[in-house]
N, C-alpha and C positions, 0 to 999 in steps of 0.2 A: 307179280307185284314188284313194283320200282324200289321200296321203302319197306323195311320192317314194322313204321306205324303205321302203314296201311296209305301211304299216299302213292298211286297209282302212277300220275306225273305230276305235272306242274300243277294240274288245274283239280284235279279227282282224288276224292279220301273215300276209301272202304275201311269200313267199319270190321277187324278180323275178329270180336266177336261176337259182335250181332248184324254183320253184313250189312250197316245202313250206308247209302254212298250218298256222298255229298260234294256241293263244292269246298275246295279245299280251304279257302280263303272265310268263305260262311261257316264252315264247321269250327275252323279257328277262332274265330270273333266272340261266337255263342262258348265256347269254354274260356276264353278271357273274359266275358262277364258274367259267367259264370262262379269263378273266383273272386271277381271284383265285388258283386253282391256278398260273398259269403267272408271276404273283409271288411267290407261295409259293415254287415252284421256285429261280428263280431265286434269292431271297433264301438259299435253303440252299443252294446253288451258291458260296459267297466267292470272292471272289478274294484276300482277304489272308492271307499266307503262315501258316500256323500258327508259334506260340511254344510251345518246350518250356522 
């Protein structure tokens, strides 16, 4: 292994703990929207009280 998080070289990510291999570039994309969804969420989530 090239990488402690599992990037192999430049182009290749293993997964150290469930061994899925990927390209490195698509596995990154899919967990930045990832995130980006679940601040999405949240952000439509408020917590401040609506005004009528």
């Amino acid at each position: 292994m090239g990488s402690p998080w599992g990037r192999v070289d430049q182009v290749r990510f293993i997964c150290r703990s469930c061994g899925v291999a990927a390209h490195a570039d698509w596995n990154a994309s899919r967990n930045i929207a990832a995130r980006g969804e679940a601040a999405w969420i949240a952000g439509r989530e408020s917590r401040v009280p609506a005004t009528v």
